[in-house]
RODREN-343692 format. One record per residue: residue number from 1; residue in three letters; x, y, z of N, C-alpha, C in turn. Coordinates in pm, whole numbers. Layout:
   pos   code      n.x      n.y      n.z     ca.x     ca.y     ca.z      c.x      c.y      c.z
   NUM    ALA        X        Y        Z        X        Y        Z        X        Y        Z
...
//
This chain:
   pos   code      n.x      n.y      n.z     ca.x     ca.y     ca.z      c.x      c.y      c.z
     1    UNK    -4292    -5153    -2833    -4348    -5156    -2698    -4275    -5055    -2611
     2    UNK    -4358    -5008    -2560    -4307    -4874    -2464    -4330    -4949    -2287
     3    UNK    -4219    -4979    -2222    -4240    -5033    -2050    -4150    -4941    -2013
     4    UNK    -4226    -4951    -1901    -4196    -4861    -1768    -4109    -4975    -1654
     5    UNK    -4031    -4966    -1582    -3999    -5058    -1497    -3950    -4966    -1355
     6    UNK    -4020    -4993    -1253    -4006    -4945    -1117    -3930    -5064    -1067
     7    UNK    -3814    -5034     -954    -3750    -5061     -857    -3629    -4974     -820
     8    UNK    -3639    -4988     -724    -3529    -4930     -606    -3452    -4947     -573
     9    UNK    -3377    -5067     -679    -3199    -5117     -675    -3168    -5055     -829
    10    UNK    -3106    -4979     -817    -3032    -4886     -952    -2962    -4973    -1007
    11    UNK    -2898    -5123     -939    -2825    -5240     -980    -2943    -5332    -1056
    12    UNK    -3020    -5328    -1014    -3100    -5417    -1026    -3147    -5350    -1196
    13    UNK    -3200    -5221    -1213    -3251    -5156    -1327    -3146    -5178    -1473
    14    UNK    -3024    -5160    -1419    -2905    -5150    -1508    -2925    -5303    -1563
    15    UNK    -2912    -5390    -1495    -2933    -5574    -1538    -3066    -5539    -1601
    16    UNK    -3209    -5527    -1562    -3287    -5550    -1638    -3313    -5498    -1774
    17    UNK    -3221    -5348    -1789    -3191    -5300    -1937    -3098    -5365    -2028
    18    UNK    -3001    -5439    -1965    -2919    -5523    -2053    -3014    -5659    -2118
    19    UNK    -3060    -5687    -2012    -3172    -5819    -2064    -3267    -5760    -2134
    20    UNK    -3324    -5689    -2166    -3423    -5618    -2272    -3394    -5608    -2356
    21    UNK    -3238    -5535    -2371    -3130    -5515    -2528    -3070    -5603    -2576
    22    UNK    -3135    -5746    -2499    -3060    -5842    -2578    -3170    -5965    -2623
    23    UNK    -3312    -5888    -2567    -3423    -5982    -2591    -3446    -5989    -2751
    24    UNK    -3536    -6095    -2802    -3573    -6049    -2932    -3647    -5982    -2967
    25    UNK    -3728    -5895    -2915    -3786    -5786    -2881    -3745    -5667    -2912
    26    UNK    -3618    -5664    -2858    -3521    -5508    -2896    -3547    -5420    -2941
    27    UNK    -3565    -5462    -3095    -3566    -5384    -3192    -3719    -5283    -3215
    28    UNK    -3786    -5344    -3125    -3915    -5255    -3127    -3949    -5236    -2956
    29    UNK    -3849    -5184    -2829    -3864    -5165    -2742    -3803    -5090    -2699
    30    UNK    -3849    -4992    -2563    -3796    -4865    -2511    -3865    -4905    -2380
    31    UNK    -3755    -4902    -2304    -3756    -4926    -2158    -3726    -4756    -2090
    32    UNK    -3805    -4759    -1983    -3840    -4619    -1899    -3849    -4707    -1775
    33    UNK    -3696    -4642    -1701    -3675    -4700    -1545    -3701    -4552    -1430
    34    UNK    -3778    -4642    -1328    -3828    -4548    -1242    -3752    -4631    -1088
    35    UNK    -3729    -4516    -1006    -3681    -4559     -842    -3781    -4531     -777
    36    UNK    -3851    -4434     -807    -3969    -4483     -714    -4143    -4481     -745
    37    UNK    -4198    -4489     -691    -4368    -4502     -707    -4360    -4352     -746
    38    UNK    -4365    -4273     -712    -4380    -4117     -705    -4347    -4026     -823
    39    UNK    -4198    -4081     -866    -4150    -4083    -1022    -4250    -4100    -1123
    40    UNK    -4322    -4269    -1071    -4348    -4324    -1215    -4491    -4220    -1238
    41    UNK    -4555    -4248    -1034    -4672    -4192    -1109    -4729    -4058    -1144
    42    UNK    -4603    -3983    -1149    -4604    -3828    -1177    -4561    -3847    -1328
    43    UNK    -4531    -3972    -1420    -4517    -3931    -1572    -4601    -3968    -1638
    44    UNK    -4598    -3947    -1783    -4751    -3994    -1873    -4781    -4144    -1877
    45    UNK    -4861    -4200    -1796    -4898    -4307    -1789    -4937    -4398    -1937
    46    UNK    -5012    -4291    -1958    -5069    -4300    -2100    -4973    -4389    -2219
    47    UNK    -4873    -4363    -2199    -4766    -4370    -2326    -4727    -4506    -2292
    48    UNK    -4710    -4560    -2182    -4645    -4692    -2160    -4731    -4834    -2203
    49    UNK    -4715    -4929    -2266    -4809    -5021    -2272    -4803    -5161    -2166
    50    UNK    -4733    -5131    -2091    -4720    -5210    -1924    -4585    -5147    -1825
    51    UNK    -4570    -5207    -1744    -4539    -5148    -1640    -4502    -5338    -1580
    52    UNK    -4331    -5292    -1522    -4245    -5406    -1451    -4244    -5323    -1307
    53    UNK    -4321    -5393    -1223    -4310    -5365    -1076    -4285    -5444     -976
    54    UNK    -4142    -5383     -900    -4086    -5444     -775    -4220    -5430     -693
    55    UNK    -4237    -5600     -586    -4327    -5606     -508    -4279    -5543     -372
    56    UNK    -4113    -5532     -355    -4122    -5518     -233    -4051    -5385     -247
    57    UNK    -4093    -5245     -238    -4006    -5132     -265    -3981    -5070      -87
    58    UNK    -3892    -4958     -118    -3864    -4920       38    -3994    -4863       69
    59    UNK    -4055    -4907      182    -4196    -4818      260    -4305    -4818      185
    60    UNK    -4292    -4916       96    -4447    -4897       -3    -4440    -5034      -57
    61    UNK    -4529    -5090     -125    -4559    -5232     -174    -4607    -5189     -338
    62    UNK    -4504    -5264     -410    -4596    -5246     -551    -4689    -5300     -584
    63    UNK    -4769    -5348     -504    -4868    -5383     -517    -5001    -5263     -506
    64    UNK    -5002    -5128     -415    -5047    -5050     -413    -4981    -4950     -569
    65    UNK    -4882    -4970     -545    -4867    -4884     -729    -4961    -4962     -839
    66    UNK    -4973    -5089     -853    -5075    -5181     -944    -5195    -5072     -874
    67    UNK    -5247    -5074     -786    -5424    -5049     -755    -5395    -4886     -858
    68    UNK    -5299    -4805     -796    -5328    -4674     -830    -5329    -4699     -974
    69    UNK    -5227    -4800    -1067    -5247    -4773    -1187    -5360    -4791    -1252
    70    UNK    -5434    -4908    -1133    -5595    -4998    -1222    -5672    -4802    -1222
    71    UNK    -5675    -4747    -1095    -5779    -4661    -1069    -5740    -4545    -1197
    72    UNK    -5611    -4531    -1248    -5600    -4407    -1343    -5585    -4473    -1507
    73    UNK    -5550    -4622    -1513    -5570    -4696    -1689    -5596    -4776    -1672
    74    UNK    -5724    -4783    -1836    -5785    -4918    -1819    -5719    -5029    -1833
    75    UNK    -5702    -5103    -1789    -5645    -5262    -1756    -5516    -5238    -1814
    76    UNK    -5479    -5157    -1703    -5292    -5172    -1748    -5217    -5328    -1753
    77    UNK    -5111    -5344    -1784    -5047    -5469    -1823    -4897    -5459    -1732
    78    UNK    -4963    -5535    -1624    -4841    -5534    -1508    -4793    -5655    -1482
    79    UNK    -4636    -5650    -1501    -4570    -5802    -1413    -4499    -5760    -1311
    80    UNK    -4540    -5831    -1230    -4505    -5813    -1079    -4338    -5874    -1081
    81    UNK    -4224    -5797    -1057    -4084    -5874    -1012    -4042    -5929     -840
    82    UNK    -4059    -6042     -810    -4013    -6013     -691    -3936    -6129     -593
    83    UNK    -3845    -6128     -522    -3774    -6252     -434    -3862    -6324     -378
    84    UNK    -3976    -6311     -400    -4032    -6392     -286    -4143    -6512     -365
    85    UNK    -4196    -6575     -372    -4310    -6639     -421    -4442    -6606     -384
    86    UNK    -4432    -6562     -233    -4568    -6549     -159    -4632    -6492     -224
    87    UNK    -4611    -6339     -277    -4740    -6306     -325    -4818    -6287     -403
    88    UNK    -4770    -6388     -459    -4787    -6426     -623    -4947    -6413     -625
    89    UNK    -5035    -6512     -540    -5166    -6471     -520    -5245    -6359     -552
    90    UNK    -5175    -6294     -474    -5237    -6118     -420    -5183    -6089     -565
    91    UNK    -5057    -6102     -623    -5051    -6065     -782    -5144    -6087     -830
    92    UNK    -5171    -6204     -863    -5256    -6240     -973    -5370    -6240     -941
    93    UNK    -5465    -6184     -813    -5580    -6166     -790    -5619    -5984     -830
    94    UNK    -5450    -5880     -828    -5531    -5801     -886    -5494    -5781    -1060
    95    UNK    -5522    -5916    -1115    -5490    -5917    -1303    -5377    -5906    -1361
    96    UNK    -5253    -5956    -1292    -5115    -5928    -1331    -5124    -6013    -1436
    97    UNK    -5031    -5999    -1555    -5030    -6072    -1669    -4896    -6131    -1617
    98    UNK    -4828    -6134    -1559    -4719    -6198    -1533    -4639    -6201    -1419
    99    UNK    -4587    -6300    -1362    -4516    -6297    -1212    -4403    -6331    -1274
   100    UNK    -4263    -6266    -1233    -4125    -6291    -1231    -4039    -6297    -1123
   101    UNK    -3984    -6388    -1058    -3880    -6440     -946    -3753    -6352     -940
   102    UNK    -3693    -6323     -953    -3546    -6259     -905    -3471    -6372     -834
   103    UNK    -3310    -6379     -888    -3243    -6284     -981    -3317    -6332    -1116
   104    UNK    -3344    -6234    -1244    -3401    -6272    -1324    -3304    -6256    -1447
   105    UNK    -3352    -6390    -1527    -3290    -6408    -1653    -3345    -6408    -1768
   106    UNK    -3271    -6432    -1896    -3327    -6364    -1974    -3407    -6446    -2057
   107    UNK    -3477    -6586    -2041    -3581    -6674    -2051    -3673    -6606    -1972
   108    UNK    -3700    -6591    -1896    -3799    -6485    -1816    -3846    -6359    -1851
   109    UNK    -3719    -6264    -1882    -3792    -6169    -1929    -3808    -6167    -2090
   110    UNK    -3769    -6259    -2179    -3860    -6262    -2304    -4050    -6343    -2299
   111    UNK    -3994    -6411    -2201    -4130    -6479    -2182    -4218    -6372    -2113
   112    UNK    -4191    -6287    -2058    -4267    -6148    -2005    -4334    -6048    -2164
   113    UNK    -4205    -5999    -2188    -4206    -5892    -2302    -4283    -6000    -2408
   114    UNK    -4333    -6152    -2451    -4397    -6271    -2557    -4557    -6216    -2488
   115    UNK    -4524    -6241    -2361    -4690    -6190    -2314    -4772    -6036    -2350
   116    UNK    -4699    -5945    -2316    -4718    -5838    -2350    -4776    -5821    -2520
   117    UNK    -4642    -5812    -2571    -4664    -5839    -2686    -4787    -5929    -2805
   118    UNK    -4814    -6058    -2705    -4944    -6121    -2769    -5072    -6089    -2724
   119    UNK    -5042    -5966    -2613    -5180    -5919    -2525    -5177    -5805    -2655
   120    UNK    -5092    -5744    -2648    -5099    -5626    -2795    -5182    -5681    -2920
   121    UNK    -5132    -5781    -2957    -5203    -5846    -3085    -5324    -5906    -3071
   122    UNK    -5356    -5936    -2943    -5528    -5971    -2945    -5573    -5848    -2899
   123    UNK    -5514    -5735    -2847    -5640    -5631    -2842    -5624    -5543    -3004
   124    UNK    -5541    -5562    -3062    -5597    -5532    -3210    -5715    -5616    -3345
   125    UNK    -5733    -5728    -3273    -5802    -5778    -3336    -5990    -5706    -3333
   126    UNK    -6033    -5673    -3449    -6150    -5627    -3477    -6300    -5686    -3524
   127    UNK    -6372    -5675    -3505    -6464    -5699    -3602    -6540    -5563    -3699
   128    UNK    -6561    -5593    -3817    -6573    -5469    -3872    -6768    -5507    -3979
   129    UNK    -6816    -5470    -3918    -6972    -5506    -3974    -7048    -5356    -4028
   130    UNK    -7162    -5398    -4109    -7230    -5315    -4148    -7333    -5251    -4123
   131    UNK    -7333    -5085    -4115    -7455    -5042    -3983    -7520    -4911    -4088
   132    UNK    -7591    -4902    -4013    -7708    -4817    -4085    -7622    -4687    -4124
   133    UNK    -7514    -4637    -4080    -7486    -4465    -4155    -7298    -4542    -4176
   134    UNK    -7310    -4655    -4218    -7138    -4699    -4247    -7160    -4809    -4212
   135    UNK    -7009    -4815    -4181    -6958    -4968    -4084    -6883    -4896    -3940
   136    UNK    -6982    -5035    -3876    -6934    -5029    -3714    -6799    -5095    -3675
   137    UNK    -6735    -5091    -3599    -6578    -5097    -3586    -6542    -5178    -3429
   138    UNK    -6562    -5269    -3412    -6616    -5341    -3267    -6468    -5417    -3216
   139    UNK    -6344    -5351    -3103    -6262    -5434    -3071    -6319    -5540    -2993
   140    UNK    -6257    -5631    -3026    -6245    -5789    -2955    -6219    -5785    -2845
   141    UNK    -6129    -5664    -2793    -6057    -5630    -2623    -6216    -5581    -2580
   142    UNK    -6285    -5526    -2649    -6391    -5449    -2550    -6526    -5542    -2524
   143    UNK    -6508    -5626    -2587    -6639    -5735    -2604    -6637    -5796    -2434
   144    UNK    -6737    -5787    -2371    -6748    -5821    -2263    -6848    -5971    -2294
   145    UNK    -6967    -5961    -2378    -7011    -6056    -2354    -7116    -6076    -2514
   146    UNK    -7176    -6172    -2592    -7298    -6152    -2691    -7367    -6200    -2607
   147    UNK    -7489    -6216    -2640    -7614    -6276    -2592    -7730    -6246    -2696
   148    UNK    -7782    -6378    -2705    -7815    -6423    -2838    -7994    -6397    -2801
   149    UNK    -8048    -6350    -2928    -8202    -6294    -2923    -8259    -6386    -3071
   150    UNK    -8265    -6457    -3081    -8296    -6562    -3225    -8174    -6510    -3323
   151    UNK    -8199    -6497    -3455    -8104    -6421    -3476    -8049    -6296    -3520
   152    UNK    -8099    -6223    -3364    -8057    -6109    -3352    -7918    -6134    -3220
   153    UNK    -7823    -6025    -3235    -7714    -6054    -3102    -7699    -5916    -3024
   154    UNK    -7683    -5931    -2950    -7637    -5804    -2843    -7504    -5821    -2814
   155    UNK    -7448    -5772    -2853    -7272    -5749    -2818    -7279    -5612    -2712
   156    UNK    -7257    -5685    -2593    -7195    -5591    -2469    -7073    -5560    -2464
   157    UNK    -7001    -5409    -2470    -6877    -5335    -2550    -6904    -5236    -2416
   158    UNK    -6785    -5179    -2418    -6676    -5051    -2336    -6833    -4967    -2342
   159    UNK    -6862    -4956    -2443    -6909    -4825    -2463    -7067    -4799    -2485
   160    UNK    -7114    -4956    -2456    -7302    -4986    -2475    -7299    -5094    -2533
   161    UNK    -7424    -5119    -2595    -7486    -5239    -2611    -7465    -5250    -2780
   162    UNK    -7466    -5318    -2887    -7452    -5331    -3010    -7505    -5411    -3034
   163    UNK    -7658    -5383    -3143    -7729    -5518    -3206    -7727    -5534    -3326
   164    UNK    -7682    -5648    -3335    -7642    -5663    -3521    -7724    -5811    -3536
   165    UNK    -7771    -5854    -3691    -7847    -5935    -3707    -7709    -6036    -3764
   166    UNK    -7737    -6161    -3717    -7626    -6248    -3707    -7683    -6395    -3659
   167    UNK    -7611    -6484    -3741    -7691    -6625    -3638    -7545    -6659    -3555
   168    UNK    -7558    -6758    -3472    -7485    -6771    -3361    -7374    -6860    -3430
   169    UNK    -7387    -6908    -3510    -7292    -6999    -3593    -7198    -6883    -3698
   170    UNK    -7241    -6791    -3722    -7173    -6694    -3799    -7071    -6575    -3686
   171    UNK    -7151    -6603    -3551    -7056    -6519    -3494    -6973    -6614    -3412
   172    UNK    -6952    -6698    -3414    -6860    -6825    -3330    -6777    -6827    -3445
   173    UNK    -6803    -6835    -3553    -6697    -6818    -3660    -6606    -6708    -3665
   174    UNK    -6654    -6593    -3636    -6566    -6446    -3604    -6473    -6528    -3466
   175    UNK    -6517    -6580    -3400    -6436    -6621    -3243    -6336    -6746    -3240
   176    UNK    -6343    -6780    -3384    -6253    -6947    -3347    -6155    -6926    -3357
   177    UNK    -6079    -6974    -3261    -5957    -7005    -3193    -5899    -6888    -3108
   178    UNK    -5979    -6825    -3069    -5978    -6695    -2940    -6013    -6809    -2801
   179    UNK    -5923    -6791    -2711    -5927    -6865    -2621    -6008    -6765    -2500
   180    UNK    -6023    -6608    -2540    -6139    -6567    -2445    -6228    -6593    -2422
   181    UNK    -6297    -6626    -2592    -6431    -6621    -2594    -6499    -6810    -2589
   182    UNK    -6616    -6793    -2517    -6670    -6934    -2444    -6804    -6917    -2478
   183    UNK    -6877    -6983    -2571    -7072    -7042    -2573    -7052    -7065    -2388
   184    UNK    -7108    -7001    -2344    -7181    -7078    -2179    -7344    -7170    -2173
   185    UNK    -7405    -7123    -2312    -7477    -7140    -2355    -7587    -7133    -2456
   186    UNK    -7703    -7136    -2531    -7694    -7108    -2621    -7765    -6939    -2657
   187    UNK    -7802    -6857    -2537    -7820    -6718    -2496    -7674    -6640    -2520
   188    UNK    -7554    -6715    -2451    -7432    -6621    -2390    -7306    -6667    -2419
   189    UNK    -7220    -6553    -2521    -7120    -6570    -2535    -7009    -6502    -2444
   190    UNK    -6936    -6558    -2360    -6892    -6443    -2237    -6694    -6408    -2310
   191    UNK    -6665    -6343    -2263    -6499    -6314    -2278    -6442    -6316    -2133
   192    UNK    -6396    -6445    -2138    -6326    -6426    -2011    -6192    -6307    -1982
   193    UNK    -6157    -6249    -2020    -6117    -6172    -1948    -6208    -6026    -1888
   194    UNK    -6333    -6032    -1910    -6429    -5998    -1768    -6497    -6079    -1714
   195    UNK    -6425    -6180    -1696    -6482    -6242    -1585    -6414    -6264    -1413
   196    UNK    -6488    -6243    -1374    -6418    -6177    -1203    -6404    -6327    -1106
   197    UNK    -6462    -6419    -1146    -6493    -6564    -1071    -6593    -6648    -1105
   198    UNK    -6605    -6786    -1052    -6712    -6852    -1156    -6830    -6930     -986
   199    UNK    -6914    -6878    -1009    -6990    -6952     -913    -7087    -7010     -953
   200    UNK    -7155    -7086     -837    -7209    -7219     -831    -7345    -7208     -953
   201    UNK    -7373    -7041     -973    -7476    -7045    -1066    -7474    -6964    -1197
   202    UNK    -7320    -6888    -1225    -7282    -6867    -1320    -7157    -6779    -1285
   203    UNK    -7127    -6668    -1459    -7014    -6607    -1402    -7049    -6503    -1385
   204    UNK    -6946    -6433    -1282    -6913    -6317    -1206    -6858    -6224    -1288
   205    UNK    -6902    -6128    -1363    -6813    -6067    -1438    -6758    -5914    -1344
   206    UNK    -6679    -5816    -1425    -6607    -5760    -1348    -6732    -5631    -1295
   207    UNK    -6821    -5628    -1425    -6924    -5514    -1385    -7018    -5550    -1299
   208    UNK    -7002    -5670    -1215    -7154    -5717    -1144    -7221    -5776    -1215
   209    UNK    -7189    -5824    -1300    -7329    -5880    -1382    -7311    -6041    -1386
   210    UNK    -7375    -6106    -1362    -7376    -6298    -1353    -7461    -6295    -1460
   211    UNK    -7375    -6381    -1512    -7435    -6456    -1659    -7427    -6644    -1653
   212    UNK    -7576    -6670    -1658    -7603    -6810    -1572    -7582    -6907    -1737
   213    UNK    -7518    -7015    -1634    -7545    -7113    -1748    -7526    -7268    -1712
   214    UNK    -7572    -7395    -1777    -7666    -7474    -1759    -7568    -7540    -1680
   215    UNK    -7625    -7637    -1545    -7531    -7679    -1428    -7467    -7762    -1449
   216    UNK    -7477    -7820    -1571    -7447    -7958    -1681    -7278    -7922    -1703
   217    UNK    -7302    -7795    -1724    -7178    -7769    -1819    -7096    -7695    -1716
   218    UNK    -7116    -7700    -1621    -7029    -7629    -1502    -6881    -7677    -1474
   219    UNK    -6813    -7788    -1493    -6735    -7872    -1521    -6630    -7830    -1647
   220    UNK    -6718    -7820    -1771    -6666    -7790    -1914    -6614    -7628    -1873
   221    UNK    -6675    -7560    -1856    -6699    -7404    -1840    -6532    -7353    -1719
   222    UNK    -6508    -7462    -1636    -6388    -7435    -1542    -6305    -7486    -1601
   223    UNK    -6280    -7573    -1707    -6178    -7595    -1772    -6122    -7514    -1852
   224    UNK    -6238    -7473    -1935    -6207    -7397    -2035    -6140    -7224    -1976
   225    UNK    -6221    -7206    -1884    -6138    -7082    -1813    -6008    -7098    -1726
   226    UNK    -5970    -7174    -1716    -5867    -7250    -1661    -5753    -7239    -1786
   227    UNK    -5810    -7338    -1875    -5669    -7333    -1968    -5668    -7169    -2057
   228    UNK    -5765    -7096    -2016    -5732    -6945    -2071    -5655    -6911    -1977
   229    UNK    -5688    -6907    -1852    -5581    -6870    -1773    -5430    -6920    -1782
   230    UNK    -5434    -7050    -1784    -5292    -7075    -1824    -5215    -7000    -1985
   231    UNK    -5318    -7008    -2066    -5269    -6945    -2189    -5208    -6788    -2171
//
């Protein structure tokens, strides 16, 4: 794992590299410390697979470094560090995978670098099916949603639409024990992590698109996105 870590106490950076080199992690991690917003976001973004950001930096909020990173990588992997609790909210409303308190220890930051790390291993997970000039190659991270046509499926992906012939019991089998993926019904398989909010007549996903499902199950449907969230 390649992290980036912004803050503006040079005391503060030195402690969080000792707690990294002593995580169990170590041995497959490289920490890149930045002092300021301006640093980080003048280097290759590209290369890092999250980013540790102070909420409260001098004259700027890392919370505006999170927006600039959403606007230049897709769904970067940010934990917010910070003294305060308050804004934990505003964290986690713009997709932080993790909030950390200060002074921080080193139960905290393995439980940071455990998240990261198991966000790594579910966006490698694949499905690999058979298509008219080969085989199609479909990440699990990009699956926004199926939606079921008898048994034909539409898998909504990063990159368009994908119809593969499949019954709905054969592709719930590709999904068991993925805590993204949710039946809303028997049309729509959604992945909560595009989902943006859940209203009174379905969900909100991040592209605009509401995907409705039966008012019965409205109850079941907030739990289940609930304990993904906690997961």
């Amino acid at each position: 794992m390649k992290i980036a870590a912004l803050d503006d106490d040079p005391l503060f950076l030195k402690s969080l590299g000792s707690l990294f080199h002593f995580s169990p992690f170590s041995g497959n991690l490289s920490l890149s410390c930045f002092s300021t917003s301006a640093s980080l976001l003048a280097s290759n973004l590209e290369e890092f697979d999250a980013f540790f950001l102070d909420i409260f930096l001098a004259n700027e909020s890392g919370l505006m470094v999170a927006r600039s990173l959403q606007t230049r990588l897709q769904n970067p992997l940010i934990i917010f560090m910070t003294s305060s609790r308050e804004e934990a909210v505003d964290a986690f409303a713009l997709g932080a995978l993790h909030y950390l308190v200060k002074p921080l220890d080193q139960a905290q930051v393995d439980s940071a670098l455990k998240r990261v790390n198991d966000k790594q291993v579910f966006d490698q997970k694949k499905l690999i099916l058979p298509g008219r000039d080969g085989q199609i190659v479909i990440w699990l991270s990009q699956i926004h949603y199926i939606e079921s046509f008898g048994n034909y499926k539409d898998i909504k992906t990063d990159e368009g639409v994908i119809s593969v012939r499949k019954s709905t019991s054969e592709v719930l089998a590709w999904l068991q024990g993925d805590l993204r993926f949710y039946p809303l019904s028997r049309s729509f398989i959604v992945n909560f992590d595009f989902v943006k909010s859940l209203k009174a007549d379905g969900l909100l996903l991040t592209s605009g698109e509401l995907l409705p499902f039966p008012r019965d199950k409205k109850k079941a449907i907030s739990a289940a996105f609930l304990n993904y969230i906690r997961s």
